[in-house]
C-alpha positions as CSV (number, residue, x, y, z in Angstrom):
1,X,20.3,50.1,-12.8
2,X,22.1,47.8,-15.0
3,X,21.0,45.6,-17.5
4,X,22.2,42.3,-15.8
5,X,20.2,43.6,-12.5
6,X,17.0,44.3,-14.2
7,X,17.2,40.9,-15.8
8,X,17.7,39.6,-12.5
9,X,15.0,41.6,-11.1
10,X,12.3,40.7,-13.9
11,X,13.3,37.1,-13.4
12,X,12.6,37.4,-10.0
13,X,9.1,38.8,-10.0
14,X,8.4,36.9,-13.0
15,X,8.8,33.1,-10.7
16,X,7.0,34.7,-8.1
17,X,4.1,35.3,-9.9
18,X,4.2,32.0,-11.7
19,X,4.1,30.2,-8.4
20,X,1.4,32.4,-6.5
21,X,-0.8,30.9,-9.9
22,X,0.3,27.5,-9.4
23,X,-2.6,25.7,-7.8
24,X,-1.4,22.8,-4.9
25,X,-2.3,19.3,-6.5
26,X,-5.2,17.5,-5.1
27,X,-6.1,13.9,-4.8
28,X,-8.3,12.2,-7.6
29,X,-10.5,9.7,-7.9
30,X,-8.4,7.0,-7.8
31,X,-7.5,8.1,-4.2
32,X,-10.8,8.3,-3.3
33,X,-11.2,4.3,-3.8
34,X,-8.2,3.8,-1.2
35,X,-11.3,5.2,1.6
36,X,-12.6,2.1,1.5
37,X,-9.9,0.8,3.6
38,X,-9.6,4.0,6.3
39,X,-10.3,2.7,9.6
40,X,-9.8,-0.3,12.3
41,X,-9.4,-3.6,11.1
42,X,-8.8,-7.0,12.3
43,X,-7.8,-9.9,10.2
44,X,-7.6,-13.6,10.5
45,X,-5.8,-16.0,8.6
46,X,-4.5,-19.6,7.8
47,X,-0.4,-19.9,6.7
48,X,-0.4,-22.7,4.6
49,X,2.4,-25.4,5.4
50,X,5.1,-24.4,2.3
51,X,8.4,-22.1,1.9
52,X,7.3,-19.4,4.9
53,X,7.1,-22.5,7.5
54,X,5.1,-25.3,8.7
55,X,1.5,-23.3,8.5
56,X,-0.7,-21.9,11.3
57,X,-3.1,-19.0,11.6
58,X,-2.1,-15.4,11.9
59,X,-3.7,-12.6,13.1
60,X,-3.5,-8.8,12.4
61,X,-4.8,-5.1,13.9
62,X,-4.7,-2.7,11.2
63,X,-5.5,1.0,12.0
64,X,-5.7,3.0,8.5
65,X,-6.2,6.7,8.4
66,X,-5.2,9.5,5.8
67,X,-2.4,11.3,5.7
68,X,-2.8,15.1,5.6
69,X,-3.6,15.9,2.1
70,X,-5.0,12.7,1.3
71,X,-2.8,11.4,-1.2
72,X,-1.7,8.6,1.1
73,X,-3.3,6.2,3.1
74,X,-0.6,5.4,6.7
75,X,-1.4,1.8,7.9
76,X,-0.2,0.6,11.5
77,X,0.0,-2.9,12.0
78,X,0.0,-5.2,15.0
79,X,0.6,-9.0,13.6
80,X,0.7,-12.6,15.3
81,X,1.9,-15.8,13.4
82,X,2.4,-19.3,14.5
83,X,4.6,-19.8,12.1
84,X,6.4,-16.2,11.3
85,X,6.8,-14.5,14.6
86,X,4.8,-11.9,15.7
87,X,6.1,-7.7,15.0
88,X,4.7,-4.9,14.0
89,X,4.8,-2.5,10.6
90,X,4.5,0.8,9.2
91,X,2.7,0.8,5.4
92,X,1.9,3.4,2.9
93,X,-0.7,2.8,0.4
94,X,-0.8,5.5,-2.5
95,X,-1.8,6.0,-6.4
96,X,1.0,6.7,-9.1
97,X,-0.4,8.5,-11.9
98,X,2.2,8.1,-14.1
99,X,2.4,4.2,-13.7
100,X,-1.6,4.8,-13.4
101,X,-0.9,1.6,-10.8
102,X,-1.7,2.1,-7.0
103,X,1.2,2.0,-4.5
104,X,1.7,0.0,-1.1
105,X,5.0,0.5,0.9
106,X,5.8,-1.2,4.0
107,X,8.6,-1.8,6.6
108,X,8.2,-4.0,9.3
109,X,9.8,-5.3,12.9
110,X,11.2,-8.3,11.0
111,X,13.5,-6.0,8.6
112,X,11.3,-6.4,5.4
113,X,10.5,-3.8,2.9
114,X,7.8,-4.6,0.9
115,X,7.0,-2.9,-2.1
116,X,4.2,-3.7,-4.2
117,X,2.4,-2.2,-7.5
118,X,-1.5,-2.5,-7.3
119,X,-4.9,-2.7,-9.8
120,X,-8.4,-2.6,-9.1
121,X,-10.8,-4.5,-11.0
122,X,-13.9,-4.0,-9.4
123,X,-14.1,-5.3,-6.0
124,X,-10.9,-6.8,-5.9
125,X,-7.7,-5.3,-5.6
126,X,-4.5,-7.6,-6.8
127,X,-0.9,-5.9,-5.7
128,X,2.2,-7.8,-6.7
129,X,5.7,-7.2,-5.7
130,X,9.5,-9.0,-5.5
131,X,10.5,-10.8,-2.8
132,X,13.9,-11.3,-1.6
133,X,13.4,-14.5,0.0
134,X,12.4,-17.0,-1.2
135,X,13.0,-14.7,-4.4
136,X,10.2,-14.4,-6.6
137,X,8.0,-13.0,-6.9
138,X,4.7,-12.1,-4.4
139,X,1.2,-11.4,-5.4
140,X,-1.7,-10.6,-2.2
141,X,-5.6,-10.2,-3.5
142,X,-8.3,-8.7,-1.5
143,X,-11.7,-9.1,-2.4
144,X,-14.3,-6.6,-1.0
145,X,-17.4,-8.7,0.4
146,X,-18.9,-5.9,2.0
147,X,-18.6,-1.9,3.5
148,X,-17.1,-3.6,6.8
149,X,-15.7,-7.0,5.2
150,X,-13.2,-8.3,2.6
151,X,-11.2,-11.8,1.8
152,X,-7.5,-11.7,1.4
153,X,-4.8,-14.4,-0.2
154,X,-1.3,-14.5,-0.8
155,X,0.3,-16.2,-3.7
156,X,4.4,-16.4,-4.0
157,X,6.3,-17.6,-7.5
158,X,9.4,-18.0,-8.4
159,X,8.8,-16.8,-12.2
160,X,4.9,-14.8,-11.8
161,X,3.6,-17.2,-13.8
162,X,2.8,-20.6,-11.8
163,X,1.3,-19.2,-8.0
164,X,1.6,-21.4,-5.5
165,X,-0.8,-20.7,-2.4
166,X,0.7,-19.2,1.1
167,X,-2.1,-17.3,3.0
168,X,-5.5,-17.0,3.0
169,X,-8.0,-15.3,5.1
170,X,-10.3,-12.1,5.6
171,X,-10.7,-8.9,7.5
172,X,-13.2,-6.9,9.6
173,X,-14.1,-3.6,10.0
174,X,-14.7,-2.2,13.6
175,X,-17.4,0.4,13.9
């Protein structure tokens, strides 16, 4: 055997025992807080009259469930909106723990993708994002009121310092 081949060789088994030891990731706490959100919602809100049209309520069916391996949380949506149209959306809520900011990616019947960086403090969640248009920038709070209830509101600026009010309104939990 030649030198070059039993290089190859010990190479070889050498990154095959390295990744028989390597251990799959698994979700932390901070994906563990993203639970709260699993299951069948239904949300109601008021569009305020302002720079996404002349107001109205909306309405929304969310179904959330986990992804295998529970890193990520998949969200279905069903939305109606006086003023926006009604469509429907795919979203993808997650933690990145190098940004150590939770993630929330969505893409929806009227051509938007929406990507938004996320804190918790407590029980409320703030995620804020660009927007294309009006551009600016686009920042959506919940605030847990209960296990099956929470209050939502979305703020737009143009320079995510002065919010002006767009949305407000809150979600239930089926059983």
């Amino acid at each position: 055997m030649t030198r070059i081949s039993t290089l190859f060789i010990a190479t070889l088994l050498l990154a095959a025992m390295a990744s028989a030891q390597m251990q799959m990731p698994k979700p932390g706490p901070e994906h563990k807080k993203l639970d709260y959100f699993v299951g069948n919602w239904t949300c109601d809100g008021d569009i305020k009259p302002g720079p996404m049209g002349p107001g109205g309520k909306e309405t929304s069916i969310d179904e959330l469930k986990w992804m295998d391996g529970g890193f990520f949380v998949v969200i279905h949506s069903t939305f109606k909106s006086a003023s926006m149209g009604n469509g429907t959306g795919i979203s993808f809520l997650g933690y990145d723990g190098d940004d150590k900011k939770y993630t929330y990616n969505e893409f929806n019947s009227q051509g938007e993708a929406v990507v938004s960086k996320g804190t918790v403090d407590g029980d409320t969640w703030t995620w804020i994002g660009d927007m294309k248009a009006p551009p600016g920038k686009g920042r959506f709070t919940e605030k847990i009121l209960s296990p099956t209830s929470y209050s939502y509101k979305f703020d737009m600026s143009s320079d995510g310092s002065k919010w002006t009010p767009v949305l407000e309104g809150k979600c239930t939990k089926h059983k």
